[in-house]
Structures are given as C-alpha cells and as structure tokens.
VODOBA-395255 format. One record per residue (C-alpha): x, y, z; residue number from 1. Coordinates in nm, 3 decimals. Example, Ala and Ser with C-alpha at 12.3 -4.5 7.8 and 13.67 -1.06 7.14 Angstrom:
BEGIN
TITI        u        v        w  resi
TITI    1.230   -0.450    0.780     1
TITI    1.367   -0.106    0.714     2
***
This chain:
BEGIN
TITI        u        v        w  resi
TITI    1.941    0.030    1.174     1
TITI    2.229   -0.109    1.233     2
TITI    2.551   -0.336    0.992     3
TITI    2.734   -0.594    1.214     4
TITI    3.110   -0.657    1.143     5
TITI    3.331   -0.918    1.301     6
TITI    3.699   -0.828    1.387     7
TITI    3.935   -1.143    1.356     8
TITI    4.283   -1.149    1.313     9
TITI    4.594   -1.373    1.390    10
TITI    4.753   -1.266    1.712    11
TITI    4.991   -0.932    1.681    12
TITI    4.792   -0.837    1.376    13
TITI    4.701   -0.489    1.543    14
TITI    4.308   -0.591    1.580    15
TITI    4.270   -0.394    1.835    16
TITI    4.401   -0.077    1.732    17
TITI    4.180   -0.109    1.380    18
TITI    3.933   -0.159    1.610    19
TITI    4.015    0.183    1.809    20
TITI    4.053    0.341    1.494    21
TITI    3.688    0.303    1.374    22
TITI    3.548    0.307    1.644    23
TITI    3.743    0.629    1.790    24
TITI    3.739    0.352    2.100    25
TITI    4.002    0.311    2.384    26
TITI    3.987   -0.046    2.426    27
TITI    4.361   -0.179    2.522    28
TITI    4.582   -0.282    2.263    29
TITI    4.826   -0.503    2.471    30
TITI    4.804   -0.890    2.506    31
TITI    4.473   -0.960    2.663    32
TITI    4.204   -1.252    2.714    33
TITI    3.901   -1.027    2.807    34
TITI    3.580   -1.117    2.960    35
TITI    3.352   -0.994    2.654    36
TITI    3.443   -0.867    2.328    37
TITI    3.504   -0.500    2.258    38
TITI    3.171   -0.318    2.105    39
TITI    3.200   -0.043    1.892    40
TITI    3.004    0.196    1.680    41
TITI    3.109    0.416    1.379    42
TITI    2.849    0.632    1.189    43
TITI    2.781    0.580    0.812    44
TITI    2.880    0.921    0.698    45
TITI    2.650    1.005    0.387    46
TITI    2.644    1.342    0.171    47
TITI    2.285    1.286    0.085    48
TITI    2.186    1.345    0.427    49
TITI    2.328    1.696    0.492    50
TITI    2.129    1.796    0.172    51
TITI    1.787    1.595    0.276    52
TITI    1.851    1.759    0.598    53
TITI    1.810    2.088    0.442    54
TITI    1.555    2.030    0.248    55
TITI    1.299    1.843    0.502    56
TITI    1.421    2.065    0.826    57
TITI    1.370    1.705    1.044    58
TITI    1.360    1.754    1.386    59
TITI    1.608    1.425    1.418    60
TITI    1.827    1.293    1.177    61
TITI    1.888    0.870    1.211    62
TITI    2.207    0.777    1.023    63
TITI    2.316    0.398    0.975    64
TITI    2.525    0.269    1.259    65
TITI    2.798   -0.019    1.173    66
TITI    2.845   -0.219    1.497    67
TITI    3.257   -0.357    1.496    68
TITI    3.273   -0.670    1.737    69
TITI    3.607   -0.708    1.881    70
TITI    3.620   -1.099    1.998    71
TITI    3.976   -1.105    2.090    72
TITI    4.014   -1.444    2.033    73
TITI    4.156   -1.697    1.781    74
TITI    3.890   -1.836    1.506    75
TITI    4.085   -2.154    1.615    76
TITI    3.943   -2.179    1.955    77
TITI    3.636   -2.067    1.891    78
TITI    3.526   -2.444    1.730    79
TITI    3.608   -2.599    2.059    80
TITI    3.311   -2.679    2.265    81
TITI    3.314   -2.456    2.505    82
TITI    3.058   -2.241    2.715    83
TITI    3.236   -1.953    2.629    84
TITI    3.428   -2.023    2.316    85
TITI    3.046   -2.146    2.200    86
TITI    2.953   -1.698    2.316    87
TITI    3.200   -1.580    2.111    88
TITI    3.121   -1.820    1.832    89
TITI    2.737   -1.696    1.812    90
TITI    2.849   -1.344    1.851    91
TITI    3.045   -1.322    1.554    92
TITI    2.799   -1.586    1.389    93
TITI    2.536   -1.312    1.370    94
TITI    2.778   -1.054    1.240    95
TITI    2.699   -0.950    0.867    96
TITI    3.031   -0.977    0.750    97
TITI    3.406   -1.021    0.879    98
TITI    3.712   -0.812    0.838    99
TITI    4.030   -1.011    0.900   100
TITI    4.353   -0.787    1.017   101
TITI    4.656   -0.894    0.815   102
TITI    4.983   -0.780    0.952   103
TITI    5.265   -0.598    0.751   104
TITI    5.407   -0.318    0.942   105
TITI    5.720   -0.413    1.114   106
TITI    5.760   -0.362    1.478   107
TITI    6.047   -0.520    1.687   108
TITI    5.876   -0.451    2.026   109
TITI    5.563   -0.671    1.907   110
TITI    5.733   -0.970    1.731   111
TITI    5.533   -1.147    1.524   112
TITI    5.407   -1.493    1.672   113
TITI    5.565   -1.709    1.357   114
TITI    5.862   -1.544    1.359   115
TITI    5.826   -1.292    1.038   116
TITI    5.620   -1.070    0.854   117
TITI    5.445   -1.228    0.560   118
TITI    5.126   -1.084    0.476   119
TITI    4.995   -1.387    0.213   120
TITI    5.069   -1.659    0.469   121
TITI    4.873   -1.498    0.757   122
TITI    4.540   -1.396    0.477   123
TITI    4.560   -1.808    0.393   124
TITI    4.619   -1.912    0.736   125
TITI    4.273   -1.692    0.850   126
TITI    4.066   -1.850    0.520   127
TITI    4.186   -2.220    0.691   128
TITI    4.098   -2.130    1.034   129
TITI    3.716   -1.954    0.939   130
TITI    3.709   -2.304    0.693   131
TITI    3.800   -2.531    0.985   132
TITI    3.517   -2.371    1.179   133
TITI    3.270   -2.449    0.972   134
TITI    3.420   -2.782    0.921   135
TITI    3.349   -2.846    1.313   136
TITI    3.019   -2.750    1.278   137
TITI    2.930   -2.949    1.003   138
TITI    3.095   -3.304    1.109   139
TITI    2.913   -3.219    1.472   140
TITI    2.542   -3.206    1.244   141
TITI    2.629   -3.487    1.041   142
TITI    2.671   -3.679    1.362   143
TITI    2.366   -3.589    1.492   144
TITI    2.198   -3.637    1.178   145
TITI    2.351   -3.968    1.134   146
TITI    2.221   -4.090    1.513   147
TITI    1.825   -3.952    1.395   148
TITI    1.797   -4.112    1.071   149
TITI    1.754   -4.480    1.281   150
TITI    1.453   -4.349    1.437   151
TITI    1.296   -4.105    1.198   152
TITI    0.985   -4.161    1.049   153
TITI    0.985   -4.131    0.640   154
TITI    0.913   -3.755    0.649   155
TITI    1.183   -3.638    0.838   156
TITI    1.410   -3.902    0.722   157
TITI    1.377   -3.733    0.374   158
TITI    1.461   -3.371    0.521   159
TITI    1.772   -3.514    0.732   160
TITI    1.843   -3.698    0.408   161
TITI    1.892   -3.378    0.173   162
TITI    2.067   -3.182    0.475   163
TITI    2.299   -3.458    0.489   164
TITI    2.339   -3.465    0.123   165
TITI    2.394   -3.091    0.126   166
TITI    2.610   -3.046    0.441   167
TITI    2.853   -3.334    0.250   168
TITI    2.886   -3.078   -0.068   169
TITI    2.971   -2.845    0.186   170
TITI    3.229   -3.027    0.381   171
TITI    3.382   -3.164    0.040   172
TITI    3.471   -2.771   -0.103   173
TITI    3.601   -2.666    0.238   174
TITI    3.841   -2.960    0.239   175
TITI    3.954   -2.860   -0.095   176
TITI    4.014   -2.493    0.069   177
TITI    3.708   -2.337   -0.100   178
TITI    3.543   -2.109    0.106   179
TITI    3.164   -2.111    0.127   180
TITI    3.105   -1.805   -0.023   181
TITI    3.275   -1.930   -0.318   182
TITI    3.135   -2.263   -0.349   183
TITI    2.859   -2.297   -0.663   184
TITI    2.559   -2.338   -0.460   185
TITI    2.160   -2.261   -0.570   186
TITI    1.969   -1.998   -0.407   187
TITI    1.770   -2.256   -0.242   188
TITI    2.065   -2.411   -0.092   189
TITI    2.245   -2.116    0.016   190
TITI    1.889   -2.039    0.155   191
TITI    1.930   -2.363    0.359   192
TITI    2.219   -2.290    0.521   193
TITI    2.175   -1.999    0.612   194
TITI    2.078   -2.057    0.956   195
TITI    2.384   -2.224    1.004   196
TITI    2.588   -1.871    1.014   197
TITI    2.916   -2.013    0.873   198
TITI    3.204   -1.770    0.882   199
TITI    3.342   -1.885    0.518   200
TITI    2.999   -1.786    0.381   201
TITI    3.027   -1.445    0.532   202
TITI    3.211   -1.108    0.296   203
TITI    3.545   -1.103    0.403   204
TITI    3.717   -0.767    0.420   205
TITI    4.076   -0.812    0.472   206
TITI    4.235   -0.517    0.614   207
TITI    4.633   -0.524    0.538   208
TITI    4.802   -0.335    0.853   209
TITI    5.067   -0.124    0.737   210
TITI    5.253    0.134    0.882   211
TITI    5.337    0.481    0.818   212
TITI    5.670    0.412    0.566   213
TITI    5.406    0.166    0.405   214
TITI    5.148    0.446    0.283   215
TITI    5.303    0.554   -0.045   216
TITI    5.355    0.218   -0.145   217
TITI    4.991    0.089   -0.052   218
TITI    4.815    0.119   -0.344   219
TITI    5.063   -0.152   -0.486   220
TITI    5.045   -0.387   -0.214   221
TITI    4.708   -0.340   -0.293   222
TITI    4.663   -0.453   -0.611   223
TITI    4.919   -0.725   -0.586   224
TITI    4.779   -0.898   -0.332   225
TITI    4.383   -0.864   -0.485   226
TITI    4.564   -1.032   -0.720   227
TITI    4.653   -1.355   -0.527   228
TITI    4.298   -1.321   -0.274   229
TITI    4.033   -1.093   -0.420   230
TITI    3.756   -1.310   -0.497   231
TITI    3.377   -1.316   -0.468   232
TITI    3.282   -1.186   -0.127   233
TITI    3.637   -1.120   -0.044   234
TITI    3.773   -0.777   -0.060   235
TITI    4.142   -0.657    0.038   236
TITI    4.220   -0.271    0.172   237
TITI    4.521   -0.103    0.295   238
TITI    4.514    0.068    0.629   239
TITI    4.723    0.261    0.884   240
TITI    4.608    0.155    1.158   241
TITI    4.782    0.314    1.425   242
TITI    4.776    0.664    1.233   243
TITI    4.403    0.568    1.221   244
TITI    4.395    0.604    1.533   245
TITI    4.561    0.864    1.642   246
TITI    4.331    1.040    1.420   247
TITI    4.060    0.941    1.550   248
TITI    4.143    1.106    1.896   249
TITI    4.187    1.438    1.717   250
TITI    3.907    1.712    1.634   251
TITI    3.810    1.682    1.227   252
TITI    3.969    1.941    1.090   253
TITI    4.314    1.893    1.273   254
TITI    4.262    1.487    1.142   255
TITI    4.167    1.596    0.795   256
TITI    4.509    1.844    0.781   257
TITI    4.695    1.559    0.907   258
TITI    4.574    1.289    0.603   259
TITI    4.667    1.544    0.370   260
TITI    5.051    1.559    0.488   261
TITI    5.013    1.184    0.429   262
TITI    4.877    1.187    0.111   263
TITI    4.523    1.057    0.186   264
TITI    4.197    1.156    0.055   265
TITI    3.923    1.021    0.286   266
TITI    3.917    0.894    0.662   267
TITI    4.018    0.499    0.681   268
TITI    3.641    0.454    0.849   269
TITI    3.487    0.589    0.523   270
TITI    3.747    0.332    0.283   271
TITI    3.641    0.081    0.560   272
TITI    3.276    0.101    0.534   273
TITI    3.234    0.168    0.151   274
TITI    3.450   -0.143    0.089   275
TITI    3.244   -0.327    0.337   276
TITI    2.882   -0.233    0.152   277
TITI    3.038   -0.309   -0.185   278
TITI    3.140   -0.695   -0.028   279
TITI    2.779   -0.700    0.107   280
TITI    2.580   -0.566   -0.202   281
TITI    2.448   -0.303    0.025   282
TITI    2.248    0.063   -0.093   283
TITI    2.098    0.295    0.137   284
TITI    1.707    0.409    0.087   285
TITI    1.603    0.743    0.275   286
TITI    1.285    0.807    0.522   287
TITI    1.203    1.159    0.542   288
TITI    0.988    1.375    0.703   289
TITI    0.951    1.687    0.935   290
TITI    1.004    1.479    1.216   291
TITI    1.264    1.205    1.162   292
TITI    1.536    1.189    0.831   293
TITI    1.672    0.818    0.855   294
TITI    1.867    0.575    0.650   295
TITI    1.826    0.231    0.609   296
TITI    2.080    0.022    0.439   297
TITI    1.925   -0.319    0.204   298
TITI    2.079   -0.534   -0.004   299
TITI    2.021   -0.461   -0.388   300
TITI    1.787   -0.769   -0.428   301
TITI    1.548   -0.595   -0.178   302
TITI    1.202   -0.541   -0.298   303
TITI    0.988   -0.283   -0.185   304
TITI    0.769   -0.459    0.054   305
TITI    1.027   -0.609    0.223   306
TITI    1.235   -0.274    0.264   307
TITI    0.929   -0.180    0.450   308
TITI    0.948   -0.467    0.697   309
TITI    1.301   -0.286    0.803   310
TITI    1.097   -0.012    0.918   311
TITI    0.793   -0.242    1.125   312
TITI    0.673   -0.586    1.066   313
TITI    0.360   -0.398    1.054   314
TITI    0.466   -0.198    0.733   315
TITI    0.536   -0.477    0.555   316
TITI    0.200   -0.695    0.638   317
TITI   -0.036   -0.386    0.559   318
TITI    0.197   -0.283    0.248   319
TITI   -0.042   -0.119    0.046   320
TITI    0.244    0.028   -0.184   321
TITI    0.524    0.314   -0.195   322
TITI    0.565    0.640   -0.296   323
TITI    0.922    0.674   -0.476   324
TITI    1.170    0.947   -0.541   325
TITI    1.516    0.886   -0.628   326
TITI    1.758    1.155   -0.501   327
TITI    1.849    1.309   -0.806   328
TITI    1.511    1.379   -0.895   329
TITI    1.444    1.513   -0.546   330
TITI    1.697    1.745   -0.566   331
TITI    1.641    1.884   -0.924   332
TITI    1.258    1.933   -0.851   333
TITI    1.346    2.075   -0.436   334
TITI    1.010    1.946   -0.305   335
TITI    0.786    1.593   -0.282   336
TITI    0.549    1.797   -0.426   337
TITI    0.725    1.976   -0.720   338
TITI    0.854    1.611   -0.759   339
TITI    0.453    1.485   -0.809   340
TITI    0.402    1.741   -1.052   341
TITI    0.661    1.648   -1.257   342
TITI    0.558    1.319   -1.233   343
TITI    0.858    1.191   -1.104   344
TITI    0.668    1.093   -0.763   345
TITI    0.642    0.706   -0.845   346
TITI    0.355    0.435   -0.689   347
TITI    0.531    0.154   -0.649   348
TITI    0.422   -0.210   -0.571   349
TITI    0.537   -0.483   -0.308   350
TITI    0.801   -0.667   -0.564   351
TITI    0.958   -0.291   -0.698   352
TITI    1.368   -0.348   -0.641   353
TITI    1.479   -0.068   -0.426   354
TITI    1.695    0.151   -0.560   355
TITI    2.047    0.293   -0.372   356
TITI    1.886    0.681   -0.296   357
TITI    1.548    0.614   -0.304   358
TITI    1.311    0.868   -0.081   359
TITI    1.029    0.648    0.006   360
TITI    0.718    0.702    0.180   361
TITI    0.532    0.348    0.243   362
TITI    0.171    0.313    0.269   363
TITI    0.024    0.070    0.424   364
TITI   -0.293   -0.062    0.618   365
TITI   -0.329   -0.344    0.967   366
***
C-alpha cells in the first residue's frame, strides 16, 4: 500500500535535491526538461512494527511505501493543452497530496529566477499557479457543458445544470484566491468533484528550503510563516535539503551522528512524512500473522468494512466482521489470545471507525 506525493516547486527552489533527499535518489539536480518525472520511494518507518515483528515472528514484514513524483515542470504549463503537459497533469492529478519547495537558502551560483530570495512571495505565487490550474479546467467543462445543454434531454440537462451551478461556486472562490481545500463546500459536493483531481483541493505541504546557517533559526521561520499560510490542508516545514541529502547517501548511524552535530532530532523523511499524514488525516491499522506483518494507512473516517476493501475487493463484499486489538492492549496482554481472554479481542461490524494501531483480523465470506 502505497501514499502518492507530488513534488512542485518554482524553478531554483531545490526540488530536486528534496526529492534526492527522501528518496535517497540520484536524480540530477541541474537545469533539466526530462522525458518523465523522477519516481521515488521512501519507507514509512514505524516503531510498532519492530515490536509486532517480535511478537508474530512473520516470515515478511510489508511496511507503507510513500511514492514522491518528481514532475520537473512548472504548475504553469501544465494547464496548457498539451499531449504531454496533459501526462504530467494526470500524474500529479492522482497524487494524494502535494508538497511545494519554497526557496530560502541563498546561493550565488543558482540565482534565483526573480531576482531575490523571498520565501512568502514564491508560497503565494505556487497557491496562484495550482488555483489557475484548476481555473483552466473548470472554464474548459463549463464550455463543454454549456455546448450539451442545447441538446440534452431533461434528465441530463438537470445533472449538467447542478455541475454547472457547482463548478461556478468553484471558479468564483478561486478567483477570490481561495483555494479549494478551503472553500465551504458539503460532503456531497466535495464528493462531486472529486473526480475532477484539482490540485487546490489537494493537502499542501510546503517545504521551506533552507540551508545549513538557516537550521538554528528554523523553528522561527517556522512559526512565522504558519502564521501568514498555515491553513486547513496546508502545512509548512523547515528542511535542509541539501544536508538531507547528503545524509541520505551515508550509512544510519554515521547520518544519525551527523543530525546530532546539527542539532536535529529525527531524519527530515520522518518530519516529512508525519507532517504529510497529519495534512491527510491519515492512521495506520496493522495485518498480522505468521506469514505476512503489513501496514495499511486510512484516513480516520474509514470504517471497518471499507478498511477491508484496502486489503481485496473481495474482503470487503464478503465482510462478515473484524476481530480488533488496539496496540496497547496487544502489547500489555503479549498474545491474540491472552488478548481474547481478557476480553479485549473486539467483534467489530462493517461501519466500526478504524482506529490509528488497530491489529485487525477481517472475516469475511464470497
């Protein structure tokens, strides 16, 4: 199971090497137009697991991948109607969320492309390109929409009707530089547009760039500028990202000696990808048996049937119901079946809310 983040950035912003960094990739940080994105994976590092693993002896151990997509191209160019600007578009489309690079480290060899460093202008210029994206999508439907509503029969004339209607609402809180994902819609319409894949309705990690003389001074930068941008579905981190990755090329313990001289307490990957779940509402649930440990990241609104649809479409149209264990309970009783005894072995039913930790074991009948 796998999380899909976009990498976007302004040019110069150091994309590329964030992308190096948690990825431990090699992908070229110079000026480049490449023929497909860069394609990375990290591993979602858990504690859990190394004590599951003890416990159930698997004989494989699944962790959660996140999959970093590299596009290498402007947001801008990617609403032109293009064959390939229209690949890259749909590739970061089906991303679960975006980080956006924001430059502030200062480098004279790679001048910036507006002339200075200034870290708010670039995060607002990135909102107004992912907004005018969207915008070019939605005046391109309501075109189409317009030219079928002289030849649609009353049914679908309703339907194109109330996407018009709603596509319009849309439009009218981009232009008034609201992003989607901050707009007051109803569940039903976000549910409508959801096919639609617009990158303002995405979580937004923005990644500030710093450099080396920037670390003792990033947990300020921090806060001021979560200040000015943090909003709902848009979170904003500090990161070295060339010391990222220069770590990243080294064994563990060398990289772990090397954070400490620098005052840092956990890899940038780890920041990266617990900031990331946070933006996406994201808890992990645990399979486990003597052959296979895995975990499988949900949003917190998932219920129990349809956690089991992550597993097999199968699971989830024979769900009979679940057998529950949270962690802590797992670990206190040191066995499923001390866990039973205790009564702390739950049944569950289809519309139970998964819980971040859960040990499940799904039963189910096709």
């Amino acid at each position: 199971m796998s999380v899909g983040i976009g990498i976007i950035g302004l040019p110069k912003s150091g994309r590329t090497t964030v992308f190096n960094a948690l990825t431990k990739g090699k992908a070229s940080t110079g000026s480049y137009t490449p023929e497909a994105p860069h394609i990375g994976i990290a591993r979602v590092a858990d504690p859990r697991l190394d004590k599951l693993i003890k416990l159930f002896k698997p004989k494989k151990t699944v962790l959660t991948e996140v999959k970093y997509i590299d596009i290498g191209a402007s947001v801008k160019s990617l609403a032109n109607e293009t064959a390939i600007s229209g690949e890259y578009l749909s590739q970061l489309s089906n991303t679960d969320a975006l980080m956006n690079v924001a430059r502030a480290f200062t480098d004279e060899s790679i001048p910036h492309t507006d002339g200075s460093i200034d870290v708010e202008r670039d995060i607002s210029a990135m909102e107004l390109e992912l907004a005018c994206s969207d915008l070019a999508i939605i005046e391109r439907r309501l075109i189409k929409i317009e030219t079928s509503l002289k030849s649609a029969k009353t049914d679908d004339m309703q339907r194109f009707q109330h996407e018009q209607k709603l596509l319009a609402k849309v439009k009218s809180g981009l232009e008034k530089d609201i992003p989607i994902r901050e707009q007051s819609l109803t569940e039903d319409e976000k549910r409508l547009i959801t096919g639609y894949q617009f990158l303002s309705a995405k979580p937004l990690l923005t990644l500030v760039n710093i450099d080396e003389e920037q670390i003792a001074e990033a947990e300020t930068l921090e806060k001021k500028l979560g200040q000015l941008f943090s909003k709902t579905g848009h979170g904003i981190i500090t990161l070295c990202g060339k010391l990222e990755m220069e770590l990243g090329q080294l064994d563990e313990a060398t990289a772990e000696e090397c954070r400490k001289e620098f005052g840092l307490t956990i890899s940038g990957l780890e920041r990266t990808i617990k900031t990331s779940y946070d933006l996406m509402g994201l808890l992990t649930f645990f399979t486990a048996s003597s052959d296979e440990l895995k975990a499988w990241p949900v949003t917190g609104d998932t219920e129990a049937v349809k956690a089991a649809g992550k597993i097999h479409t199968d699971m989830e149209r024979g769900f009979i119901r679940a057998e529950i264990i949270g962690f802590n309970d797992l670990m206190k009783t040191g066995s499923i079946a001390e866990g039973r005894k205790h009564g702390l072995l739950r049944l569950e039913g289809k519309h139970y809310m998964v819980q971040d930790g859960d040990v499940i074991n799904f039963l189910f009948n096709v």
